[in-house]
N, C-alpha and C positions, 0 to 999 in steps of 0.2 A: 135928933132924928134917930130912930131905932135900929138897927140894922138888922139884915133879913137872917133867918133862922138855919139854917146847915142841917138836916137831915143826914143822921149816921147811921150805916147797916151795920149788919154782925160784924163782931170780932173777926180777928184773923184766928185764935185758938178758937171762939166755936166751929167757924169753917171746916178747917181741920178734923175737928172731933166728928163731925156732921160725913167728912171723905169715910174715916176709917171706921167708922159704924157701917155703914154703907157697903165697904166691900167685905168686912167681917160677913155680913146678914147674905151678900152673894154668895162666898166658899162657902157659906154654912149650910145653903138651899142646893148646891154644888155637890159636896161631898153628899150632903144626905139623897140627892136625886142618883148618884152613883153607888151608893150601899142599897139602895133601894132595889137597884138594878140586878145587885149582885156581882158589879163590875169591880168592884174592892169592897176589901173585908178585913179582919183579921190577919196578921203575916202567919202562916203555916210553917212548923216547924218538922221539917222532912227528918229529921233524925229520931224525934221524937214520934209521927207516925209511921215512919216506915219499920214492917218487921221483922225482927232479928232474925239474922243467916244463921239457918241450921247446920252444925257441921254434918259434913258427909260420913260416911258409915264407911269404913272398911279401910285397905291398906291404901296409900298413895304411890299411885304407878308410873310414872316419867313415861312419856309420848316423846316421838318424832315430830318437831315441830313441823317438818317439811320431808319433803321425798329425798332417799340420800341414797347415792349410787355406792355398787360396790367397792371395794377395797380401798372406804374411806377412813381415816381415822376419827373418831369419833370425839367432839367438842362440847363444850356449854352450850353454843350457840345453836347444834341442832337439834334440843329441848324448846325453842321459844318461838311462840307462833312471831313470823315474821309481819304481818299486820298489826297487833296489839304488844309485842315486842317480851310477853309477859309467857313461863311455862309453863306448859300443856301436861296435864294433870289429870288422871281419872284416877276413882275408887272401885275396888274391886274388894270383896270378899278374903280371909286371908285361906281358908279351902280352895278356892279358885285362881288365887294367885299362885300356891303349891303344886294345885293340878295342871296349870299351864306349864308351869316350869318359866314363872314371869322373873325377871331382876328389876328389884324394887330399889337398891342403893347406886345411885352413881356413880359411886366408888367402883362397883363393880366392872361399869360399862364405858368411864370414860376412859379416851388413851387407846383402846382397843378398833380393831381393824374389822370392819365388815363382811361378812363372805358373799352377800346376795343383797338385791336392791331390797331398798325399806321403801313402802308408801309413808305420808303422811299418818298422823294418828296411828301409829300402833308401836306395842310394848315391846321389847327385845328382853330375848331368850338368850341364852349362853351358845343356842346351836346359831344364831344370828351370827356370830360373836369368833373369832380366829383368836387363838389361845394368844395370851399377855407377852408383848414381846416382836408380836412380829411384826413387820416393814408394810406400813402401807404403797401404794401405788397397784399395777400391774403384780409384779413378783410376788406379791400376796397371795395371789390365787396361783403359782406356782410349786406343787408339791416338791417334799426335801428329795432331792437328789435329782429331780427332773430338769431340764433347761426351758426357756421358753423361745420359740420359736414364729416368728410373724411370716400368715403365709398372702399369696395373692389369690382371694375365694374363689375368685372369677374362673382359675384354674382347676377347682376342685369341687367333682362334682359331690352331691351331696350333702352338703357341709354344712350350708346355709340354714334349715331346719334345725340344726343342734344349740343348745342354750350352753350359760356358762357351768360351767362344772360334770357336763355330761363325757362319755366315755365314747372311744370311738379307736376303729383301727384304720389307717391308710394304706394303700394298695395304689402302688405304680405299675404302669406296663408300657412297653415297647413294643414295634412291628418287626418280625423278625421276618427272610425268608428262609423258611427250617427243610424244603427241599433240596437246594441250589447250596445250603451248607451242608449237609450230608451225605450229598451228590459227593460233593470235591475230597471227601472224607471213606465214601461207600457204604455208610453205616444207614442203620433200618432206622427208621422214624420210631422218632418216642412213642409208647403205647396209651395214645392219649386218643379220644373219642374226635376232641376237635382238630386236632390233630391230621385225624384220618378223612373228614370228614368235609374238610374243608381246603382250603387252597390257600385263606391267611391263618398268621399262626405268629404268636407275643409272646415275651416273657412277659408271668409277671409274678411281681415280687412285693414282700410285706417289707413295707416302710420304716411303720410306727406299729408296734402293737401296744392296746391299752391306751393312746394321748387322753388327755383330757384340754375340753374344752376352757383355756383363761375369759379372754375377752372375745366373745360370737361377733359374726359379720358386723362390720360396721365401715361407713365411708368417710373415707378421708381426702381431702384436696390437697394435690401434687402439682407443686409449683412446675410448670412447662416451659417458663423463659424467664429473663428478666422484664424490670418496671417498662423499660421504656418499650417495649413490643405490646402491651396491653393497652388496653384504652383508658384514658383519661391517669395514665400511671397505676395503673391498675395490676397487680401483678398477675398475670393467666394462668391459669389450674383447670388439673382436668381430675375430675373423681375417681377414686379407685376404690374397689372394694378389699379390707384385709380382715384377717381372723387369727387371732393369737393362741396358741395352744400350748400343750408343755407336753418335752419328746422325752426320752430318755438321753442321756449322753452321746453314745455308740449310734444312735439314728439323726445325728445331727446333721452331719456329711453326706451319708447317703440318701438322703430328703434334698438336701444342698443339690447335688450332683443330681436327681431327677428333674430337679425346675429347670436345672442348666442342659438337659439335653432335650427340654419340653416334652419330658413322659406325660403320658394320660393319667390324672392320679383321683382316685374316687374315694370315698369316707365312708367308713360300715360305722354305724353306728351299735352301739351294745346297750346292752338292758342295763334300763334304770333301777328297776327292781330293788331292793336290799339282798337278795341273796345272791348276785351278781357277783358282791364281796367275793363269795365262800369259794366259788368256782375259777380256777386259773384254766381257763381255755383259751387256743391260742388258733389264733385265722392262718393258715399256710400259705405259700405263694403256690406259684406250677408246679406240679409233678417233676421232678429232676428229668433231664433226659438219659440219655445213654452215655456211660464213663468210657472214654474213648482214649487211650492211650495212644500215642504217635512216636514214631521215632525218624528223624532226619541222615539219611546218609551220605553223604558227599565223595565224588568219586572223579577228582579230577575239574573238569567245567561241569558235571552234570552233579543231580542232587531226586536224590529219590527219597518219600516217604513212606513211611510204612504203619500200618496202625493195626495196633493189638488186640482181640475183642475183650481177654482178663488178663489180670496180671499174671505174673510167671509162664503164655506160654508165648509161644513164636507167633510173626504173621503169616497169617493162611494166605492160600495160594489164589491165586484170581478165578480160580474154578468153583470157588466155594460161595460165591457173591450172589446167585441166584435164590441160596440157604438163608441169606441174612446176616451172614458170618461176615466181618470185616478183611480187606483185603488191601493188598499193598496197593498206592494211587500208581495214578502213570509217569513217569519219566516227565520232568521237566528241566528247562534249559534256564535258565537263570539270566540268559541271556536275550531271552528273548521278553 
């Protein structure tokens, strides 16, 4: 008897062959329906189309990478823009860099102390610039021989308008009563209009002549107690306003000594001008009054004085007093 017949399909190696024909013929309709598109192409070689950086034309001028306050000393680091970390660079012409009076080497600028705030973006000049050597901080903007002096503005009128480096003279006064002293003396009133004219009457007197302005108004917070009186350990301050300026030596005390007896003190300011230089004017206080010499006699319990109107002569007699002429006071008791 025969046996029935077994029917064989394809290979396992044609199958196969039949798969990877197959998805060959799909990436190849794939990729071509995508270049068709324009969705891929060719890899683009950016070096080779992009083109070449023209160099820039003229000198290379170092920037301010950022705003830099005065009497800073000057670094690497404030050449480099603070976002891109990279230095800040223009070209200029080298006629145009002569005519500004720009500094083009580094060398020149680092190390060196600032006299005036810099914006961002821009070139330093030598007049920017405090000669090689000198101390930054404050005392930088302190001229040689001057001292500097921290005042409270709040007390001085005027003041606040003046920037740093500006010139200015201070004037203190006081309330004087110039009757009731000259009364007890018998001498004539100063020949002065307000003087005459009026019923109050001050010294007043030149402070500072010439200061100049270091550091202009600014405020500062003054600690008022300790942590634990504030809220949340917070230590409490109260604002004040100060203004640093620079005196002379010999005005150091007598400025001292007007805050300390709360004189009125007001600020003239002087011309900016450049020819301000050439001119030595100087602001007066009051008109002097009357030089009054006195002399004390003592006679036992009692004590007389007597006042001179000039030197070398005697005191005149109490009949002279209606003249203006000074005259001996009255009789006082010492005891009483």
């Amino acid at each position: 008897m025969r046996s029935p017949e077994v029917r064989r399909g394809p290979s396992m190696i044609a199958a196969m062959t039949m798969i990877v024909v197959a998805v060959v013929v799909v990436a190849g309709l794939t990729l071509g329906s995508l270049w068709a598109l324009g969705i891929i192409g060719p890899k683009e070689n950016p070096q080779a189309e992009a083109p070449a950086k023209k160099k820039p034309e003229g000198m290379p001028i170092p920037l301010t990478g950022r705003a830099i306050p005065a009497y800073t000393q000057i670094t690497r680091e404030h050449f480099l823009d603070p976002k891109t970390g990279e230095e800040v660079i223009t070209y200029r012409s080298e006629e145009a860099v002569k005519k500004a009076k720009i500094l083009t080497k580094l060398s020149d600028i680092l190390g060196r102390v600032l006299i005036h705030d810099l914006p961002a973006n821009y070139a330093f000049r030598d007049e920017d610039l405090f000669p090689k050597g000198t101390r930054p901080g404050v005392v930088a903007g302190v001229p040689p021989g001057k001292r500097a002096f921290v005042l409270p503005a709040d007390k001085v009128q005027g003041i606040h308008a003046l920037k740093s480096g500006d010139h200015f003279d201070l004037l203190g006064s006081t309330p004087i009563n110039l009757e009731k002293a000259m009364a007890k003396l018998k001498a004539p009133l100063p020949d002065s209009v307000l003087a005459q004219n009026s019923g109050k009457h001050a010294n007043v007197r030149v402070l500072v002549q010439n200061g100049v302005v270091v550091v202009p108004v600014m405020v500062r917070e003054v600690p008022t107690g300790s942590a634990a009186h504030g809220k949340g350990g917070v230590l409490p301050s109260k604002p004040v306003q100060e203004v640093t300026i620079a005196v002379e030596p010999e005005e150091v005390a007598p400025l001292h000594e007007a805050l300390a007896i709360q004189a009125t003190l007001i600020c003239v300011g002087r011309s900016g001008q450049k020819d301000e230089a050439k001119t030595k004017s100087v602001t007066p206080g009051s008109p002097p009054g009357p030089k009054i010499h006195t002399m004390e006699v003592i006679m036992g319990n009692k004590r007389q004085i007597y006042s001179f109107p000039t030197p070398g002569t005697g005191p005149r007699d109490a009949t002279t007093v209606e003249s203006g002429i000074l005259s001996p006071s009255a009789e006082t008791d010492p005891k009483k």
